[in-house]
Every structure is written in C-alpha cells, then in structure tokens.
N, C-alpha and C positions, 0 to 999 in steps of 0.2 A: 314902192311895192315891187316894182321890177328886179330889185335886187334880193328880196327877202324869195323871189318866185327863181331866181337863179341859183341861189344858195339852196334853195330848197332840192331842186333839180339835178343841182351837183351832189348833195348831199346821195341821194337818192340810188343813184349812179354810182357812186363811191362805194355804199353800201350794196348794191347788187354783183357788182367786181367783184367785192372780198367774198362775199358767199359764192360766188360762182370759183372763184380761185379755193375756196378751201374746200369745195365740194369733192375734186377726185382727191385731195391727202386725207381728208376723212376716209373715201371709198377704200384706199390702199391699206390705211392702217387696219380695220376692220374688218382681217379675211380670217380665212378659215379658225376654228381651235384649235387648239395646241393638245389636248388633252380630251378625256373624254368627263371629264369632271368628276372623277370616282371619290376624292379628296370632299369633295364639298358634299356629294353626292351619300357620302359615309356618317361627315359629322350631320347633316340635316334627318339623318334618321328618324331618332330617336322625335323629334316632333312631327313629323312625316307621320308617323305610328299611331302618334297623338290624335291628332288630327284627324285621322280614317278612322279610326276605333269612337273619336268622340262622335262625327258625323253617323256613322254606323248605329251606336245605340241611339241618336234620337232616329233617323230613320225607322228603328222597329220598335219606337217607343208606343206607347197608347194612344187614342185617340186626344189624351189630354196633353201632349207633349207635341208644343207647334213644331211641322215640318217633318213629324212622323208621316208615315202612309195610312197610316190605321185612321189618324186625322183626316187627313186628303179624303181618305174613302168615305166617310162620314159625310166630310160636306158633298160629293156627289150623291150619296145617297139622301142626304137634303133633299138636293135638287132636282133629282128625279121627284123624288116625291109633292114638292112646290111644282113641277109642273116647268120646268125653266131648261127646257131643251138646250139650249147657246152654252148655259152658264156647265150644264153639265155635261155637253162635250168638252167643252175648254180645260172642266177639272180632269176627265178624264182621260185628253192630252198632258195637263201636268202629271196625273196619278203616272202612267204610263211611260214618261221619262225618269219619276222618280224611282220606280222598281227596278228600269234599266238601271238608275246610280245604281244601286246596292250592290249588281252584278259587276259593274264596273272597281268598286269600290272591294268588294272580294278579293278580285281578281287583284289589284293592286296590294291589299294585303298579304294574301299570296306569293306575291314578287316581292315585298319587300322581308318577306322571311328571308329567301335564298340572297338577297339583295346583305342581309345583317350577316350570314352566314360567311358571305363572301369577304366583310367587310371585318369581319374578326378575324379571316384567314390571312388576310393580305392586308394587313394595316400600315408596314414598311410601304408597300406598292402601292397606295391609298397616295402617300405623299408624296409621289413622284412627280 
C-alpha cells in the first residue's frame, strides 16, 4: 500500500508542476489582439441579420407565437386575474426585460446596417 500512496503523491506533484509551469506560457501567449476582427466580423453578417430579424418577429409575434410579448402580456394578465400576485410580478419582470430586448435588438440592427455599408466599402481592408 505504501508504494501505490507514493506513486500516487508523486504522480500528483508531477502533475501540479507541469500546470504550474505551463501557466505563465499560456499567460504570455494570450495577449492582446492583433486586429479588431473586421474580417470575421464582415463574413458573420449576413446571419448576424438572420438572427435579429428572426428574434425580432417572434418578439412582436401574437399572443400565439411562444416568447412574443403579446404572449408574456397575456399570461400576466392571467395572473392578475387568478389573483397570484408573485407569479405576476415575476411575469412582469420577464415582460419588462423582454421590451428592453426589442430596443436593444433595434439598436443592433441599426448598427449592423452602417456595419454592411462599411463592410462593402472596404472589403480589401476587411482582410487585412
């Protein structure tokens, strides 16, 4: 037993070393960017776009499309109506973060117009 508790202990030890040695060449390698990612930043558009636009209509989708707000509002006003004070502040903390998405989600479409705009001007400079 005493040998299988020292190998173990070595073993242990050996392994702590080498993570402790490879911890500052990770650190080093690992510094600043080189770029400001305009390249990746250009090709990922076009689903970037997807994605907000897709998010966006079910956000102002009907009550019957899950993870609209129109939904959301619905089940709060359930819940007011049941009488379930808890459940319908909590919806109308969800409701409430979900209206901020939409503004946020604008805004971001917004930026990725002048974002497309930039990125048809400067497609050479994209791949630098």
């Amino acid at each position: 037993m005493r040998i299988n508790r020292t190998a173990a202990v070595a073993g242990v030890l050996a392994l702590a070393g080498a993570v402790l040695a490879a911890g500052p060449a990770q650190a080093a390698s690992g510094t600043a960017p080189k770029g400001d990612g305009a390249k990746a930043i250009c090709k990922r558009l076009p689903k970037t776009e997807e994605r907000i636009d897709k998010a966006l209509t079910r956000l102002h989708g009907d009550a019957g499309v899950n993870g609209s707000i129109a939904r959301l509002e619905q089940r709060v006003d359930d819940a007011h109506k049941a009488g379930h004070a808890e459940i319908e502040k909590y919806l109308n903390d969800r409701l409430t973060a979900r209206r901020a998405l939409v503004t946020t989600l604008d805004t971001r479409k917004a930026d990725l117009k002048s974002v497309a705009d930039w990125c048809a001007k400067n497609a050479p400079a994209a791949g630098k």
